[in-house]
KOLVEXNU-119389 format. One line per field, with one value per residue (C-alpha): x, y, z; residue in one letter; residue number from 1. Coordinates in nm, 3 decimals, always signed. Example, Ala and Ser with C-alpha at 12.3 -4.5 7.8 and 13.67 -1.06 7.14 Angstrom:
px <- (+1.230,+1.367)
py <- (-0.450,-0.106)
pz <- (+0.780,+0.714)
lomar <- (a,s)
fifi <- (1,2)
***
This chain:
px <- (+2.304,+2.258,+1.943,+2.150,+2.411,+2.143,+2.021,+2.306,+2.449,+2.086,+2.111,+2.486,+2.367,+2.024,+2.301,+2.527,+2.237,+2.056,+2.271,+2.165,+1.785,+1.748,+1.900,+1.712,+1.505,+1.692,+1.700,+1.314,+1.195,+0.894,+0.832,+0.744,+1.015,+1.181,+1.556,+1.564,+1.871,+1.796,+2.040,+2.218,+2.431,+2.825,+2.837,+2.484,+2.309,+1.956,+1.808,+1.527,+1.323,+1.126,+0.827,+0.785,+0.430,+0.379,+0.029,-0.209,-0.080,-0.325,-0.516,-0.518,-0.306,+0.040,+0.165,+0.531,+0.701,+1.060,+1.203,+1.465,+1.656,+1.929,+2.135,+2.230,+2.543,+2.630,+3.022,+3.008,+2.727,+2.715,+2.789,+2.619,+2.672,+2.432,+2.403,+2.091,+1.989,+1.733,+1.456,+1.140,+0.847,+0.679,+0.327,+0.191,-0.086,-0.223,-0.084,-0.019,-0.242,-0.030,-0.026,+0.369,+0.420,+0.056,+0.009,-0.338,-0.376,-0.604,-0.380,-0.040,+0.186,+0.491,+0.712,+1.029,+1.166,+0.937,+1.207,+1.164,+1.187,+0.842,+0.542,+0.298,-0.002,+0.111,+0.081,+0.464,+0.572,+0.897,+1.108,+1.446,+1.710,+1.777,+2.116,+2.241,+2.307,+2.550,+2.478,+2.625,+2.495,+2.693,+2.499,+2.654,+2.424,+2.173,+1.784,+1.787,+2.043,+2.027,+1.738,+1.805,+1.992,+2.177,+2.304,+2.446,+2.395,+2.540,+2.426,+2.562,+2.323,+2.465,+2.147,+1.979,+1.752,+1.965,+2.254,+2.221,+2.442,+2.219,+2.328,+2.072,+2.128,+1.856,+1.708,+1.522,+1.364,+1.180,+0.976,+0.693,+0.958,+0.977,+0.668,+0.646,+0.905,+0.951,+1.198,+1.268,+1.555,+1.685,+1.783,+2.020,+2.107,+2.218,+2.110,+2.204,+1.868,+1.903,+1.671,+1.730,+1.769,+1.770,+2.095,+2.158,+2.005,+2.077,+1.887,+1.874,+1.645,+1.654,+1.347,+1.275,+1.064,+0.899,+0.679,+0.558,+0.495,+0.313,+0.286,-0.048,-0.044,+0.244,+0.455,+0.189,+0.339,+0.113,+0.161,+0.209,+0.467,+0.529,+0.759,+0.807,+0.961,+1.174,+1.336,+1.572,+1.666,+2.081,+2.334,+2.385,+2.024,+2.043,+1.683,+1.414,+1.180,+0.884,+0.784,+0.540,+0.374,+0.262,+0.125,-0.006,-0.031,+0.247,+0.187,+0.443,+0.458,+0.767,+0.784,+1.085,+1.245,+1.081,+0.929,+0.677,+0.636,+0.340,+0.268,+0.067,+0.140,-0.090,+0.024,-0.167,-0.310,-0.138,+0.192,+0.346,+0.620,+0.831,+1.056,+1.168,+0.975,+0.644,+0.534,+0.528,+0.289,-0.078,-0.393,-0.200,+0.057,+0.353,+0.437,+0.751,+0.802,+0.567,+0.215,-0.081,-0.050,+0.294,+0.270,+0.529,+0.594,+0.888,+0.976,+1.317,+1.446,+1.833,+2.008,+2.251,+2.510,+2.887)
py <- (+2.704,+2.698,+2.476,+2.239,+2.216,+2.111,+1.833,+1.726,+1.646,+1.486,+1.230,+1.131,+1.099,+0.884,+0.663,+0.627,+0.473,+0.296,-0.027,-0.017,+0.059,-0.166,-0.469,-0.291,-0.567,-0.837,-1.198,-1.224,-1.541,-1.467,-1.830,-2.110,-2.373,-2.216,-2.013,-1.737,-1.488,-1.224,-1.226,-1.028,-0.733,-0.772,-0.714,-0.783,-1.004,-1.212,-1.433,-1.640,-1.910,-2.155,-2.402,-2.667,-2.904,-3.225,-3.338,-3.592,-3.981,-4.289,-4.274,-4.232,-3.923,-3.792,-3.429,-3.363,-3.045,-2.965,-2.636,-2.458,-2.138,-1.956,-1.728,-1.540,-1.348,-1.147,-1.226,-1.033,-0.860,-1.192,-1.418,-1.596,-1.828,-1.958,-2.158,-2.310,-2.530,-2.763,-2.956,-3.132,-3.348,-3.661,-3.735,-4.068,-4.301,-4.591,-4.356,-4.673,-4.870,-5.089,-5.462,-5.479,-5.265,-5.359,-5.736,-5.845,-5.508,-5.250,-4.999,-4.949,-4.670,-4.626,-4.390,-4.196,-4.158,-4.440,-4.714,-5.077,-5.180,-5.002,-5.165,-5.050,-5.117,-4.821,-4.498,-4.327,-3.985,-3.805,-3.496,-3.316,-3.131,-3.333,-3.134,-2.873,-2.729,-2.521,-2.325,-2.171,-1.971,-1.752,-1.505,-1.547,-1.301,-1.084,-1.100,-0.733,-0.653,-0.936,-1.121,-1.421,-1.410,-1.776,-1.899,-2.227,-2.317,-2.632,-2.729,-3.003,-3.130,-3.373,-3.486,-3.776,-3.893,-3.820,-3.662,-3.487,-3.318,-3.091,-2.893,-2.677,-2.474,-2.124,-1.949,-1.619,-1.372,-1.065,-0.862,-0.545,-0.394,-0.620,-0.693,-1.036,-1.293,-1.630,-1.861,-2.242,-2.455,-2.777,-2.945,-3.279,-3.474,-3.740,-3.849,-4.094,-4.196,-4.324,-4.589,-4.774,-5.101,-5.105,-4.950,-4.666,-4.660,-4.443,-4.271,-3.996,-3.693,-3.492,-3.223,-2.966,-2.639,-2.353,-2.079,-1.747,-1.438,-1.109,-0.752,-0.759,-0.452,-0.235,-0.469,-0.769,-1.053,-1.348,-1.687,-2.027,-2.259,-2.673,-2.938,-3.220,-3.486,-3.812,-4.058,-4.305,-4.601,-4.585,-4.316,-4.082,-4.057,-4.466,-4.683,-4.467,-4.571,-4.299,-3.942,-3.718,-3.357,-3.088,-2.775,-2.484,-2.115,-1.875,-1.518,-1.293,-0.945,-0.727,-0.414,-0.217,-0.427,-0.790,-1.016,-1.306,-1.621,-1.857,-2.122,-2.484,-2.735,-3.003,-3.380,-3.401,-3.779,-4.000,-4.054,-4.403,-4.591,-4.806,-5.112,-5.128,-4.905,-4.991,-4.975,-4.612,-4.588,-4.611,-4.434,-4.296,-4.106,-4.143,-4.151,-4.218,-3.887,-3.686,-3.606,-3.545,-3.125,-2.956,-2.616,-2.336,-2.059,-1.819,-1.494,-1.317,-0.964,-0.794,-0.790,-0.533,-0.473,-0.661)
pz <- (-0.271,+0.137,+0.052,-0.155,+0.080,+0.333,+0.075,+0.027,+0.380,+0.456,+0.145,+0.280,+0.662,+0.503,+0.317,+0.591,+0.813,+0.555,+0.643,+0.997,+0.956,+0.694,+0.955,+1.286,+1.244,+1.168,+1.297,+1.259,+1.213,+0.975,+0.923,+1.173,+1.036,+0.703,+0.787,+0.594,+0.539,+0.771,+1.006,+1.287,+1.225,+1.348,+1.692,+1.736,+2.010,+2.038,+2.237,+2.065,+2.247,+2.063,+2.140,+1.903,+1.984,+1.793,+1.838,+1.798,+1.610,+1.484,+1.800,+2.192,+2.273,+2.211,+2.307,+2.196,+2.327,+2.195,+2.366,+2.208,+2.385,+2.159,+2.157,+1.790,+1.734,+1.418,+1.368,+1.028,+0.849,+0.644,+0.927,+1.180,+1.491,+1.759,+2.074,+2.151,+2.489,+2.421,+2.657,+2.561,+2.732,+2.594,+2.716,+2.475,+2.545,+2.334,+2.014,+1.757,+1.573,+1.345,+1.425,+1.321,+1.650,+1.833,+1.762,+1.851,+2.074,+1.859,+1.981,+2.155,+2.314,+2.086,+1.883,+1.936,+2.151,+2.359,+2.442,+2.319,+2.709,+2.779,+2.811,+2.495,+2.700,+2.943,+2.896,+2.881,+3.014,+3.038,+2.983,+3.067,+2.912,+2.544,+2.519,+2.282,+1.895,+1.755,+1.453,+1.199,+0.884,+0.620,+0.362,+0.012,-0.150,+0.054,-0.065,-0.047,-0.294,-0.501,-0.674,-0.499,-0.184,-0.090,+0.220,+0.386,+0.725,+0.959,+1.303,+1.472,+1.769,+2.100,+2.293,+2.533,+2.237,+1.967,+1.810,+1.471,+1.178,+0.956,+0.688,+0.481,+0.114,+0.235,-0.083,-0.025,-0.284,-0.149,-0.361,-0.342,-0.166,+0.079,+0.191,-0.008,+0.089,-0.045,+0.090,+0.072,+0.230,+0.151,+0.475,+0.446,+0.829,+0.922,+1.294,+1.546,+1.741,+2.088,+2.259,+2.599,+2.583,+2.137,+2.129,+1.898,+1.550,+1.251,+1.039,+0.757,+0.613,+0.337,+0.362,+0.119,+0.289,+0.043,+0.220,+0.173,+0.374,+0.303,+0.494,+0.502,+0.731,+0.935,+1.153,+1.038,+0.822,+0.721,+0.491,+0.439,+0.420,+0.351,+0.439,+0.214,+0.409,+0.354,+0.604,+0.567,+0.784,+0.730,+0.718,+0.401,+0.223,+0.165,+0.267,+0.216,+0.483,+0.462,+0.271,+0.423,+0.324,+0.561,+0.475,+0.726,+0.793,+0.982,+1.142,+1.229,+1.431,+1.424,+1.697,+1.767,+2.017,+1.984,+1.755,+1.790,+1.512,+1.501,+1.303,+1.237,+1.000,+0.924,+0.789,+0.476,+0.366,+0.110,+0.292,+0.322,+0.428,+0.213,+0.323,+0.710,+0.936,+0.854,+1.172,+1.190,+0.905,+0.951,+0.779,+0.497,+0.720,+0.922,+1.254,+1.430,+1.578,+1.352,+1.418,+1.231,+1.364,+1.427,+1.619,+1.633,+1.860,+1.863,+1.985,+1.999,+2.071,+2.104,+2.368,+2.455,+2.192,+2.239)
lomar <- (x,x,x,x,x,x,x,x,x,x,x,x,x,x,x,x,x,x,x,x,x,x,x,x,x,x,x,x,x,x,x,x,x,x,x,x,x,x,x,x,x,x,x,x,x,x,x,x,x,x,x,x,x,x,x,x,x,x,x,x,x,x,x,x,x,x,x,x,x,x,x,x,x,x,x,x,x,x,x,x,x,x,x,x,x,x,x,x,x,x,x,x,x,x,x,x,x,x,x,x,x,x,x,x,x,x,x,x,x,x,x,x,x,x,x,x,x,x,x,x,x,x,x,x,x,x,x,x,x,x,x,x,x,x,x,x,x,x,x,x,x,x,x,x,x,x,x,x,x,x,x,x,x,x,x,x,x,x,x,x,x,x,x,x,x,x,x,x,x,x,x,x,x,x,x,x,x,x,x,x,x,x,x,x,x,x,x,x,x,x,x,x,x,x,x,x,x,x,x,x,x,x,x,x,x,x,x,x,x,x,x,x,x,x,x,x,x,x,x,x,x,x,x,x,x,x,x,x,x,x,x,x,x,x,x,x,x,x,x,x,x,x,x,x,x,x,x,x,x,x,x,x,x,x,x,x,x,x,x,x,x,x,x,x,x,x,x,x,x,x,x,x,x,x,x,x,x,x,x,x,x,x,x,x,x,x,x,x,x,x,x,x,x,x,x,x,x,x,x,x,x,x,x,x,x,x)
fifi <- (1,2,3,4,5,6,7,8,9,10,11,12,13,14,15,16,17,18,19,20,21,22,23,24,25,26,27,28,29,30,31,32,33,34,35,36,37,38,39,40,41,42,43,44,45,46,47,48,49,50,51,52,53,54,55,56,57,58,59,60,61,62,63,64,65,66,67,68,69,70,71,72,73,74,75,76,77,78,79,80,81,82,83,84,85,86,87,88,89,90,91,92,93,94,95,96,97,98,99,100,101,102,103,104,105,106,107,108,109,110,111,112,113,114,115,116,117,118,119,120,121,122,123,124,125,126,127,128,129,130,131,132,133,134,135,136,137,138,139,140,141,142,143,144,145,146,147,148,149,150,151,152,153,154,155,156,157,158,159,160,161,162,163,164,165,166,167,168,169,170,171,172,173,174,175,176,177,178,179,180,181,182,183,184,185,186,187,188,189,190,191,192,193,194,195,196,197,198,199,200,201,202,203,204,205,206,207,208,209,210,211,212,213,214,215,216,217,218,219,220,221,222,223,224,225,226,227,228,229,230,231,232,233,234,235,236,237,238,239,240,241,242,243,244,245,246,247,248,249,250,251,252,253,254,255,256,257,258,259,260,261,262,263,264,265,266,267,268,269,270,271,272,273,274,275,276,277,278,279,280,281,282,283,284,285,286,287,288,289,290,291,292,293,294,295,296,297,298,299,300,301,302,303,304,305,306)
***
């Protein structure tokens, strides 16, 4: 009887902290670009930074940093909210080789968020504080519990080169107890581009994101995840103006107290462009402010409990 008293009180005190052990680590970002539904615990605290590099156009050289510092807070269990301060740095050079933006140079510096009042045959160089996001994401069903677990998430962005409203639908199965985890998002924004001297210009996305990552070993997560991409030159999903595919690998490490994300994702041939905008297309893939490799780096850990 003593021993069953004993087994008893252990089982109770193992379901009474399951919730919190099974969240310890929660807020990881296993993938490079995908949200998933694993988020902070109420009353919980991260910081996450983020370094985004878009590398490499049609020719010369382009090198595209986006830097994004956050701050996650668990309102609820099921809800999330986030701050995030953003800076980047532009370095392009003789990037372009359409004749729509080159004319009768071979080649020509251009893109977003190079301003028509540049001179193409320069190279162009800046960087500064873009501005900042707000974020919001609520669970509906939790991937643990659930077979599917289904979440929505808005972030509305004010910044120098642009200002952005992004909603996404997040979809996340895990399986294999875990250790499998496949997640997609469809992302929807409408953005307001801004470029001196061409006034502002609007544009739309919608971008659908699958992945998968695997345990592969204690703390170790590895996968691969795509972005299937469309642009459009007006407000609301209207004037398709290009679709692009990129495809790469992710790896993810999880310790106690912090957590680091890479990932690469590589613009696969076969792209195009389609009515205004050409100019941002150019051996079977689009420009603009893509490249032909996207690079991800992330790391996060908790901060002291509020």
């Amino acid at each position: 009887m003593k021993f069953t008293i004993k087994k008893a009180v252990f089982v109770l005190v193992l379901l009474a902290t399951a919730p919190y052990y099974s969240l310890a680590n929660a807020g990881e970002g296993a993938f490079g670009w995908i949200y998933t539904l694993d988020l902070q615990p109420k009353g919980e605290l991260e910081f996450e930074q983020r370094l985004q590099l878009t590398k490499q156009q049609a020719a010369g050289s382009y090198n595209a940093w986006v830097s994004r510092s956050e701050l996650e807070y668990g309102v609820t269990n099921d809800f999330q909210v986030a701050g995030y301060l953003n800076a980047y740095y532009v370095n392009a050079n003789q990037n372009y080789t359409n004749p729509e933006a080159c004319g009768d140079s071979p080649t020509c510096t251009g893109g977003q968020p190079v301003p028509a009042s540049h001179n193409p045959a320069t190279p162009y160089r800046r960087s500064g504080v873009e501005g900042g996001s707000l974020e919001a994401i609520y669970r509906i069903t939790n991937p643990v519990t659930s077979p599917v677990g289904v979440g929505l998430y808005f972030e509305p962005t004010i910044g120098v080169n642009k200002n952005e409203l992004e909603a996404r639908l997040l979809l996340q199965s895990n399986f294999i107890d875990d250790k499998l985890i496949l997640a997609g998002n469809v992302v929807v924004a409408n953005e307001q581009l801004k470029f001196v001297g061409n006034g502002n210009v609007p544009e739309s996305m919608m971008d659908f994101l699958v992945g998968a990552s695997y345990r592969f070993a204690p703390k170790w997560f590895g996968g691969v995840e795509a972005r299937f991409h469309n642009d459009y030159s007006s407000y609301n999903l209207q004037n398709q103006t290009q679709k692009a595919t990129f495809v790469g690998p992710n790896l993810h490490y999880a310790a106690k107290d912090w957590w680091f994300t890479a990932a690469w994702r590589y613009q696969l041939k076969g792209n195009s462009c389609m009515g205004d905008g050409t100019a941002e297309c150019s051996n079977a893939r689009v420009w603009d402010s893509h490249g032909l490799n996207e690079f991800m780096f992330k790391f996060g850990f908790p901060l002291t409990k509020l």
